[in-house]
PALUM-649377 format. One record per atom (N, C-alpha, C): residue in three letters; x, y, z. Coordinates in steps of 0.05 Angstrom, whole numbers, plus 5000, padded with zeros to 4 digits. Example, Ala and Ser with C-alpha at 12.3 -4.5 7.8 and 13.67 -1.06 7.14 Angstrom:
% PALUM-649377
ala526448865156/ala524649105156/ala526449345156/ser525749555142/ser527349795143/ser525850015157/
//
This chain:
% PALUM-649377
unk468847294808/unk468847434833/unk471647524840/unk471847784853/unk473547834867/unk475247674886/unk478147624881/unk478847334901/unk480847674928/unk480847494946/unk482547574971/unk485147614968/unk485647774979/unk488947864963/unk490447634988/unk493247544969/unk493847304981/unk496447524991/unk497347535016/unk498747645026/unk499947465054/unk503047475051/unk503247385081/unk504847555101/unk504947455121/unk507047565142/unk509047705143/unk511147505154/unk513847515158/unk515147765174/unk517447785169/unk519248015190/unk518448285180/unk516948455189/unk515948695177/unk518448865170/unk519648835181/unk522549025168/unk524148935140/unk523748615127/unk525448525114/unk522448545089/unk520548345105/unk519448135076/unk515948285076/unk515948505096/unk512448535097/unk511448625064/unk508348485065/unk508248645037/unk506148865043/unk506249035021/unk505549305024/unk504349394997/unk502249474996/unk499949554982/unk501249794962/unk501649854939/unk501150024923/unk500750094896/unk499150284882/unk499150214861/unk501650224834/unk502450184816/unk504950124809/unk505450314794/unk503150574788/unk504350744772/unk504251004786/unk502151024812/unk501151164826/unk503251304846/unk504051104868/unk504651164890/unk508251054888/unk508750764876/unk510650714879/unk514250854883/unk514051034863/unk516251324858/unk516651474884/unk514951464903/unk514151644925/unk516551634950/unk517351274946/unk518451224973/unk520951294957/unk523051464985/unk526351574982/unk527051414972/unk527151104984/unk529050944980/unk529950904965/unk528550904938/unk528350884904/unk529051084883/unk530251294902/unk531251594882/unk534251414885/unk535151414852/unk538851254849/unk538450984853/unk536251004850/unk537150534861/unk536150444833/unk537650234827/unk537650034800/unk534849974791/unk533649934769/unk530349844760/unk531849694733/unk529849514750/unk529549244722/unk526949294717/unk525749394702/unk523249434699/unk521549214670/unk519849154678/unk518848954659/unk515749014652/unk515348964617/unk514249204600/unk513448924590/unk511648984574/unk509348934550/unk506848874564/unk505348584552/unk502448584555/unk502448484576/unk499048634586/unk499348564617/unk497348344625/unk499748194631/unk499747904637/unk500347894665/unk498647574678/unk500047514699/unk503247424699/unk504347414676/unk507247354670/unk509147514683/unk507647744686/unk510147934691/unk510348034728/unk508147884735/unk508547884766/unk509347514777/unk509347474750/unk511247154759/unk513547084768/unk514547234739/unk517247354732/unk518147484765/unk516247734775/unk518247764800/unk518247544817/unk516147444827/unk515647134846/unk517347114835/unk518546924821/unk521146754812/unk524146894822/unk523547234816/unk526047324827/unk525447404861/unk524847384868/unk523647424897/unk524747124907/unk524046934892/unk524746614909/unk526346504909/unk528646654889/unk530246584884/unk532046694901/unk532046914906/unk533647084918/unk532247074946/unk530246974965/unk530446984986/unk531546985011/unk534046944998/unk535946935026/unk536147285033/unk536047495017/unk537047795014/unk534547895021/unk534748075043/unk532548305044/unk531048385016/unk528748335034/unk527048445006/unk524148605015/unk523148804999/unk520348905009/unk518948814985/unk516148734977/unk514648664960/unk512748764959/unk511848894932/unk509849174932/unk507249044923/unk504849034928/unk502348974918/unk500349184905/unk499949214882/unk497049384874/unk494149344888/unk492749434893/unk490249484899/unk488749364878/unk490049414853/unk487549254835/unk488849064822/unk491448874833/unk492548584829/unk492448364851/unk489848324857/unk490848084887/unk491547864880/unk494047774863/unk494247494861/unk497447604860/unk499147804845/unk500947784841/unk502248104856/unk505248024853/unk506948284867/unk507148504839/unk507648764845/unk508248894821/unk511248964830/unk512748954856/unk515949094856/unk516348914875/unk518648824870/unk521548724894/unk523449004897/unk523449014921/unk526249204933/unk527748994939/unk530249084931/unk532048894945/unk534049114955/unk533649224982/unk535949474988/unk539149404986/unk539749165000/unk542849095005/unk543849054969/unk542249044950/unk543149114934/unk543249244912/unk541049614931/unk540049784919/unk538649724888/unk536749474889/unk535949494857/unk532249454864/unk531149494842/unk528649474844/unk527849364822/unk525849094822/unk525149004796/unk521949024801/unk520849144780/unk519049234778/unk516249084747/unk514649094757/unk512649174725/unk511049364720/unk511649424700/unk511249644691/unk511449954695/unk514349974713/unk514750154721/unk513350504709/unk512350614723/unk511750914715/unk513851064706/unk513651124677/unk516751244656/unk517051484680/unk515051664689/unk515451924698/unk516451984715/unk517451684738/unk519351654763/unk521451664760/unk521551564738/unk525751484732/unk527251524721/unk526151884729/unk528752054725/unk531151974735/unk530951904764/unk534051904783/unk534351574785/unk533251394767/unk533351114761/unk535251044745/unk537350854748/unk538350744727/unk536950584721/unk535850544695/unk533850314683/unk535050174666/unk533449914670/unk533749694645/unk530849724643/unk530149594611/unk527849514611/unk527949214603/unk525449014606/unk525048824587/unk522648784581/unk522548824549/unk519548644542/unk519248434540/unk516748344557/unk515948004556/unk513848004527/unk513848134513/unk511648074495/unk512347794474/unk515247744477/unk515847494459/unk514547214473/unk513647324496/unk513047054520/unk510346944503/unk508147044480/unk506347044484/unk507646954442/unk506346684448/unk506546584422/unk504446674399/unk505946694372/unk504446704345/unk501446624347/unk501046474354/unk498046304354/unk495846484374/unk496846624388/unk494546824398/unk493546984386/unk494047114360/unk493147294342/unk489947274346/unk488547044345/unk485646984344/unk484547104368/unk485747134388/unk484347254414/unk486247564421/unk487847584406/unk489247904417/unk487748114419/unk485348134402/unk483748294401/unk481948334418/unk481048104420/unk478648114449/unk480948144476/unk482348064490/unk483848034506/unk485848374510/unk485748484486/unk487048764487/unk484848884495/unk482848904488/unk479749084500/unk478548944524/unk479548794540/unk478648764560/unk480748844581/unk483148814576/unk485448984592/unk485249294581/unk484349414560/unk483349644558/unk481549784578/unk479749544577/unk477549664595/unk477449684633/unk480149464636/unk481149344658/unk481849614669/unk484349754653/unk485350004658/unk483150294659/unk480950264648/unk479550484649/unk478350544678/unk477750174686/unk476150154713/unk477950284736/unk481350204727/unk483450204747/unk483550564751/unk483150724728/unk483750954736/unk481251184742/unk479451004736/unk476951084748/unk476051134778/unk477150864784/unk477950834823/unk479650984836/unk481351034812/unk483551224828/unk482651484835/unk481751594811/unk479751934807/unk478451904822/unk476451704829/unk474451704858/unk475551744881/unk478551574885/unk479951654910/unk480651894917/unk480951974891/unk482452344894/unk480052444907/unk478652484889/unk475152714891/unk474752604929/unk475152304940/unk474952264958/unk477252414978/unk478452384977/unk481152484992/unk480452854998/unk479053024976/unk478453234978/unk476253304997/unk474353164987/unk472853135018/unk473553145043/unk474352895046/unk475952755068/unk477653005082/unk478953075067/unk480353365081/unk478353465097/unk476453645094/unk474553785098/unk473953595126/unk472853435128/unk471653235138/unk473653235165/unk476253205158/unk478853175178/unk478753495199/unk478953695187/unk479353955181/unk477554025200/unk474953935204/unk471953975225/unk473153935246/unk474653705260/unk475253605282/unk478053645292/unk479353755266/unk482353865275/unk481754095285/unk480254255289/unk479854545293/unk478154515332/unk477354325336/unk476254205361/unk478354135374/unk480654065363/unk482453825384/unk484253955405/unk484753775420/unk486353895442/unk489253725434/unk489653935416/unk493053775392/unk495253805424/unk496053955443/unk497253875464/unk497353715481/unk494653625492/unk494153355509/unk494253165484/unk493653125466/unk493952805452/unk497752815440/unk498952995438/unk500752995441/unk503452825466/unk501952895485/unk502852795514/unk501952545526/unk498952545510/unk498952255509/unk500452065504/unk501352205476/unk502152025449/unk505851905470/unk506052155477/unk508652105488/unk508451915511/unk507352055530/unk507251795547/unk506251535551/unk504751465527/unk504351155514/unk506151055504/unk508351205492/unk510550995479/unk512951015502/unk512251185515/unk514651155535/unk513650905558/unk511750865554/unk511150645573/unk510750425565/unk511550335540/unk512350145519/unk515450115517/unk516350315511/unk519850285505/unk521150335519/unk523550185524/unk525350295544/unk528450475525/unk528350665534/unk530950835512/unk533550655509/unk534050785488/unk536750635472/unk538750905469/unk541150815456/unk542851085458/unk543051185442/unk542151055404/unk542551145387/unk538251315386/unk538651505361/unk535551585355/unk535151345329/unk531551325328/unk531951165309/unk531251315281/unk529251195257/unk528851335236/unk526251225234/unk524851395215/unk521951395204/unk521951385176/unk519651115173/unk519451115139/unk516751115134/unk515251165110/unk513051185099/unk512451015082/unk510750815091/unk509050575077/unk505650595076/unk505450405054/unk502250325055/unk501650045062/unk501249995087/unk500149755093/unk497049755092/unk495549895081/unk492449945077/unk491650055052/unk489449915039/unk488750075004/unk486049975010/unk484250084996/unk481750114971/unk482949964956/unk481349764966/unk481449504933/unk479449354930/unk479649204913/unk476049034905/unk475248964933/unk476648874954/unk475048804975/unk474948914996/unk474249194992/unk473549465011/unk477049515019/unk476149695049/unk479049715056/unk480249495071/unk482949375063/unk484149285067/unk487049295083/unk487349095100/unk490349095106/unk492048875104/unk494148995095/unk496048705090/unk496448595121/unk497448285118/unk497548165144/unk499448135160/unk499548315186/unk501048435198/unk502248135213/unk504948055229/unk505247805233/unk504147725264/unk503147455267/unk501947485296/unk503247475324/unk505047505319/unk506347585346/unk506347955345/unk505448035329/unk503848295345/unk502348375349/unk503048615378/unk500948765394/unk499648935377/unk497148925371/unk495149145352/unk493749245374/unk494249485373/unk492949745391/unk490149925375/unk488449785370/unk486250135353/unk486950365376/unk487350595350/unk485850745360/unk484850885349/unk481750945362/unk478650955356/unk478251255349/unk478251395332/unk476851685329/unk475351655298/unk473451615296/unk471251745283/unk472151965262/unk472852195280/unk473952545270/unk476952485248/unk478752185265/unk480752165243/unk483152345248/unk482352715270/unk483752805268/unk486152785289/unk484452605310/unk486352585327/unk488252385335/unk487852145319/unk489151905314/unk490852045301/unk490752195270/unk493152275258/unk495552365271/unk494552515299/unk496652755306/unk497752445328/unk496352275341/unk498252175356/unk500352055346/unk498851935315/unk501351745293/unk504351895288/unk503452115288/unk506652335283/unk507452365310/unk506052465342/unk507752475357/unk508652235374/unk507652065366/unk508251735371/unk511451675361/unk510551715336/unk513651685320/unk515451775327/unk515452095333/unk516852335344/unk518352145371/unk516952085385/unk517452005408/unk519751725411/unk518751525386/unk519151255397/unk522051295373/unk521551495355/unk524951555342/unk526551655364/unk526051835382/unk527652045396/unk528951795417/unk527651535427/unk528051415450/unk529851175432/unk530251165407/unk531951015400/unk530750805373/unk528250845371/unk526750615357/unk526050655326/unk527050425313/unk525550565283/unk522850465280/unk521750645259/unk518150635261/unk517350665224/unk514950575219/unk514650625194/unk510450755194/unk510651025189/unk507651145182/unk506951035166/unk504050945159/unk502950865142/unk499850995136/unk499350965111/unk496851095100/unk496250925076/unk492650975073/unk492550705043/unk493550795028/unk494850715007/unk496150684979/unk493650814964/unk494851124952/unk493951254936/unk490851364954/unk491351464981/unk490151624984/unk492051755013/unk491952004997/unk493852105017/unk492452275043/unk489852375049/unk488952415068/unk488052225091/unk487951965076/unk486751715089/unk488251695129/unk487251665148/unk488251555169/unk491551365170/unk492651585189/unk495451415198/unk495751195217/unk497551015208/unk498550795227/unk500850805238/unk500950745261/unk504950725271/unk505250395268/unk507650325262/unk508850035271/unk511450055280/unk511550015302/unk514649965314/unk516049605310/unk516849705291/unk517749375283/unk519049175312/unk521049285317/unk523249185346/unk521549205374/unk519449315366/unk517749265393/unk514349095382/unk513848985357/unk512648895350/unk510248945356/unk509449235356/unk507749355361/unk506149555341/unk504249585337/unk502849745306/unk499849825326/unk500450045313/unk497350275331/unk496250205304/unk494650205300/unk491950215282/unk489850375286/unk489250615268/unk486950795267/unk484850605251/unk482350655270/unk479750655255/unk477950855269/unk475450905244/unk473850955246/unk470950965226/unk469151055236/unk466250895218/unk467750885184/unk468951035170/unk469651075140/unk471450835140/unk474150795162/unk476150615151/unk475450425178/unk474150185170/unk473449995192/unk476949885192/unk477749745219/unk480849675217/unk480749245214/unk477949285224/unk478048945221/unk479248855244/unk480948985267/unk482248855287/unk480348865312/unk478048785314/unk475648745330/unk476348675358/unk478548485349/unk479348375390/unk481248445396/unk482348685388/unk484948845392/unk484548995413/unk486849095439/unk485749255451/unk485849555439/unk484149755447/unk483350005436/unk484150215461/unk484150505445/unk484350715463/unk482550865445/unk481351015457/unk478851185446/unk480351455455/unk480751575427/unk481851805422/unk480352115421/unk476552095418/unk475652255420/unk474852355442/unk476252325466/unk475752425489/unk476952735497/unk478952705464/unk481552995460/unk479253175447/unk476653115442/unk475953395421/unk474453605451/unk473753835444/unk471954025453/unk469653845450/unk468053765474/unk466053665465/unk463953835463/unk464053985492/unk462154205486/unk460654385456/unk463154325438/unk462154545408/unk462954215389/unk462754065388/unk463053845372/unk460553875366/unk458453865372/unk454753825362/unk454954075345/unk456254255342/unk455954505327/unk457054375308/unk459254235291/unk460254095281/unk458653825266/unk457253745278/unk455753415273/unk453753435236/unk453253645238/unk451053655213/unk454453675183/unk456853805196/unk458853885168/unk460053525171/unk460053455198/unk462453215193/unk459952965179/unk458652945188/unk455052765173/unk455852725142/unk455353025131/unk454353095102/unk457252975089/unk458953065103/unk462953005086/unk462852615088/unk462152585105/unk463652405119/unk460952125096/unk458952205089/unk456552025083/unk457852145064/unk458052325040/unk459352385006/unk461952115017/unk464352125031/unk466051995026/unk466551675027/unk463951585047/unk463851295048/unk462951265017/unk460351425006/unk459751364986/unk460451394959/unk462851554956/unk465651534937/unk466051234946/unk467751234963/unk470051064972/unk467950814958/unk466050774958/unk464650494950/unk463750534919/unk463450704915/unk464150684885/unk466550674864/unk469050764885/unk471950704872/unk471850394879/unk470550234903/unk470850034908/unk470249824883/unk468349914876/unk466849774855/unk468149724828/unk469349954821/unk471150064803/unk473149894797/unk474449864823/unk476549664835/unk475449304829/unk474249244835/unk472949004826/unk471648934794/unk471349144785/unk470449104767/unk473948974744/unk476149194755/unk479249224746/unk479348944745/unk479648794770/unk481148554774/unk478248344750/unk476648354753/unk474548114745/unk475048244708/unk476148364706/unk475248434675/unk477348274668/unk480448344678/unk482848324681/unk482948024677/unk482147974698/unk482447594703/unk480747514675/unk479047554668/unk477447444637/unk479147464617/unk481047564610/unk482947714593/unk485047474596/unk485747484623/unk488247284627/unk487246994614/unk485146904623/unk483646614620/unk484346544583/unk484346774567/unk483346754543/unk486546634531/unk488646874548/unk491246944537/unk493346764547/unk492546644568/unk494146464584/unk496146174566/unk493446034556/unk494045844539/unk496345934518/unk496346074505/unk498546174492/unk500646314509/unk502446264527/unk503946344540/unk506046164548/unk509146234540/unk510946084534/unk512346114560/unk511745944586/unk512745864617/unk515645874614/unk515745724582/unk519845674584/unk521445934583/unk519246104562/unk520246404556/unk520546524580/unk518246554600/unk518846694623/unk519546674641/unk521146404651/unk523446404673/unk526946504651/unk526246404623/unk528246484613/unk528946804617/unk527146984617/unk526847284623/unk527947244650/unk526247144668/unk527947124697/unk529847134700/unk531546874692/unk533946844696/unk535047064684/unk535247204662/unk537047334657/unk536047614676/unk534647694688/unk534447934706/unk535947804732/unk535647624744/unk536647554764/unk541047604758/unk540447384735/unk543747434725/unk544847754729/unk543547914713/unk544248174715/unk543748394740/unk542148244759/unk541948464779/unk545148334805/unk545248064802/unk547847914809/unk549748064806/unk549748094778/unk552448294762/unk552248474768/unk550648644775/unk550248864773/unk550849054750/unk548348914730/unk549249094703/unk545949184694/
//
C-alpha cells in the first residue's frame, strides 16, 4: 500500500518541505541558476535519499529547503542550503545544469557483489517504477490542457477589478506597512501523488484562509494581487502551485505574518475543512455563468478523471518501487553510504 508522505513543519522560510518532482520541476526555481550541485547518481535506491537525510542532519544548524517527489513519500530528493549556495541533490536532471557547477557521485559501489542474483528482477521493477512515474506525469500534462480551458470559462465571467480590490484590501487589513518592499518566490507546497492531492504540512501556528471558487479563476487572480499587495507593504510571500502541474490553483503564504490563503475547489479539495473561508465566486457574472455550466461540467468531469488516473499511476510508482527496494536492500553497504556522506558534507564545507 501506498504509505503517507512523512512530512513535517517547521519555519516555512528556512526548513518547509516542498513537493517536487526531481527531474521535472526542480531546475525551475531561480535560486538554483550558479549554485553548487552535489548530485548523486546510480541505482535507485532508498540510499540515495538517505545519504541527503544524513546531510540535512548534519548540517541542521544552516538554512535549508528540502525538496520531496510526488512519487517518493518516504525520502527527500534535494537539500538547498542557500547561505551556502549549494544543492545536493538525487539524481539531478543532466538538462538543468547548464548554469550548475556540478559534482557527481555514484553510489552504485554501495550495493555489494552478492546482489547479482536479484539485479535483474529489481532493475525491471524500478524499470517499470519509472514507466508508471512518467505516465502520471503525461496524464498531468493532457490534464493541465484541459484545465486551461476549464479556467479560461470563468476568466472570461470575472469581475478581475473588484477581486483585485478585494485582494488588496484583505491584506491590508492583515498587515501593517513596513519601509522596505518585500519579494516573491515560487514554490510547490501541493502535488498529485499516490494519495490524491496533497499538501505538505503547513506549521500550526498558522492562519489558513480557503478560498473557495469552483471556476479556479478567481482565486488565481487574488493569489497574484494578494502578493502584489503584501510585497508593496513590505512583506515577503511565496506563490504556490502543485508540483508539475502548472495550471493547477494558486496559494499565497506570508511567512512573517503566518498566514497562507489556500485555494480549493470541487477538482483540488484543500483538506482545511475548519479553516475560515471566503467564497470567491460571488466575483463572476452570474447572470451568463449558466450559459457557461454545460463547457465548465464536461472540462472539469475529463479533468477529475485524468487527475485519478495519473493518481493511480502515481501509486502504482511508489508500490512497484518499494518491492524492488525490499529485494535490494539486504545487499546494501550502510558503512558505504554515510562514507559517501561524509565525503559530500566534507566537500560542500570546503567548498570544492
Amino acid at each position: 500500500m501506498c504509505k503517507k508522505f512523512r512530512l513535517t513543519g517547521g519555519n516555512i522560510t528556512d526548513n518547509l518541505h516542498f513537493f517536487t518532482d526531481k527531474s521535472f520541476c526542480c531546475g525551475k526555481y531561480e535560486e538554483f541558476d550558479n549554485v553548487r550541485l552535489y548530485n548523486i547518481v546510480g541505482c535507485d535506491l532508498a540510499e540515495k535519499g538517505s545519504i541527503l537525510q544524513i546531510i540535512s542532519e548534519i548540517l541542521k544548524e544552516t538554512p535549508q529547503i528540502i525538496y520531496y517527489s510526488p512519487y517518493e513519500p518516504q525520502l527527500p530528493q534535494a537539500v538547498y542550503l542557500p547561505e551556502l549556495n549549494t544543492l545536493a541533490a538525487s539524481g539531478y536532471n543532466i538538462c538543468c545544469t547548464e548554469r550548475l557547477n556540478s559534482r557527481t557521485y555514484d553510489i552504485s559501489s554501495i550495493i555489494s557483489p552478492e546482489a547479482a542474483a536479484v539485479e535483474e528482477i529489481t532493475g525491471y521493477t524500478i524499470e517499470q517504477s519509472d514507466a508508471y512515474r512518467n505516465k502520471s506525469l503525461e496524464l498531468i500534462g493532457i490534464a493541465d490542457l484541459l484545465l486551461r480551458e476549464y479556467i479560461k470559462n470563468g476568466a472570461e465571467l470575472l469581475k478581475s477589478d473588484r477581486v483585485r480590490l478585494y485582494a488588496k484590501k484583505k491584506i491590508s487589513s492583515i498587515l501593517t506597512a513596513k519601509a522596505s518592499e518585500g519579494e516573491n518566490k515560487y514554490r510547490s507546497v501541493s502535488a498529485i501523488t499516490c494519495n490524491g492531492y496533497r499538501f505538505t504540512e503547513l506549521p500550526e501556528d498558522y492562519q489558513i484562509i480557503r478560498l473557495c471558487d469552483n471556476y479556479i479563476a478567481a482565486s488565481s487572480l487574488f493569489v497574484r494581487a494578494a502578493a502584489r499587495e503584501a510585497n508593496c507593504l513590505g512583506y515577503d510571500t511565496v506563490i504556490s502551485r502543485a508540483a508539475d502541474s502548472e495550471s493547477s490553483p494558486l496559494h499565497l503564504i506570508i511567512p512573517e505574518a503566518k498566514t497562507a490563503f489556500i485555494s480549493e475547489s470541487e477538482i483540488f479539495s484543500s483538506r482545511f475543512s475548519e479553516s475560515r473561508r471566503l467564497n470567491l465566486e460571488r466575483f463572476y457574472v452570474s447572470g451568463l455563468m449558466t450559459s457557461r455550466e454545460h463547457d465548465i461540467s464536461v472540462f472539469g468531469g475529463y479533468v477529475r478523471k485524468i487527475y485519478n488516473e495519473a493518481i493511480l499511476c502515481a501509486r502504482l510508482c511508489t508500490d512497484i518501487k518499494a518491492q524492488g527496494r525490499k529485494l535490494l536492500m539486504p545487499f546494501v553497504s550502510r558503512k558505504k553510504a554515510f562514507e559517501i556522506a561524509s565525503e559530500i558534507i566534507e566537500a560542500i564545507l570546503n567548498r570544492v
